[in-house]
N, C-alpha and C positions, 0 to 999 in steps of 0.2 A: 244673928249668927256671928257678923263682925264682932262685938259684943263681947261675946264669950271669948275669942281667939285673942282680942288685947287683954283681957284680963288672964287671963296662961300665958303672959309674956312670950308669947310664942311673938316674931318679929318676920313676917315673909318681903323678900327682896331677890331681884332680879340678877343675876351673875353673867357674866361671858368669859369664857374659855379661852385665853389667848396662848399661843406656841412662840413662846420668846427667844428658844431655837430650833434648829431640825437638825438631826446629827443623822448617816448615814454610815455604816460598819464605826461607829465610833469616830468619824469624822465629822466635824461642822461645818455644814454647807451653808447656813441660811440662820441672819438672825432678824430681830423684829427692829431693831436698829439701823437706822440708815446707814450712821458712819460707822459702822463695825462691817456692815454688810459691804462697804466699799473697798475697807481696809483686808475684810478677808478675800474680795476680788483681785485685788493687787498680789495678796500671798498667795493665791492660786495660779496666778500669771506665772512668778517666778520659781513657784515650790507644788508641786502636783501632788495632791492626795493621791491616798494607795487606791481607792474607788477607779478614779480616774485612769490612773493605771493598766487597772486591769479589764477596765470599759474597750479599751483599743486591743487587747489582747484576746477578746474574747466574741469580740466583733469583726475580728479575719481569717476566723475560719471558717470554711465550708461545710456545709451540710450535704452527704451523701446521698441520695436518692435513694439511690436503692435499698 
């Protein structure tokens, strides 16, 4: 059966999936990069994405009970 499958140039090979970044509302939060993943640490220190933002806006209010 092997046989038959190299002779149809058919060629099977094993792949993995990897996420080289993660963006959030069109933000990037997270790359597979160390030093970018550090550098975009730093620009989030001094310059807050809009997620971010409105994470603390959204997290002070109250839910009613009744």
């Amino acid at each position: 059966m092997m046989e038959n499958k190299k002779e149809s140039g058919y060629i099977w090979l094993h792949y993995r999936v990897i996420n080289v970044k993660t963006t959030i509302n069109g933000e990037t939060v997270w790359y597979i990069n160390k030093l970018k993943n550090l550098l975009l640490k730093i620009k989030h220190f001094f310059i807050k994405p809009k997620y971010m933002k409105n994470a603390t806006k959204y997290s002070e209010k109250k839910i009613n009970s009744n």
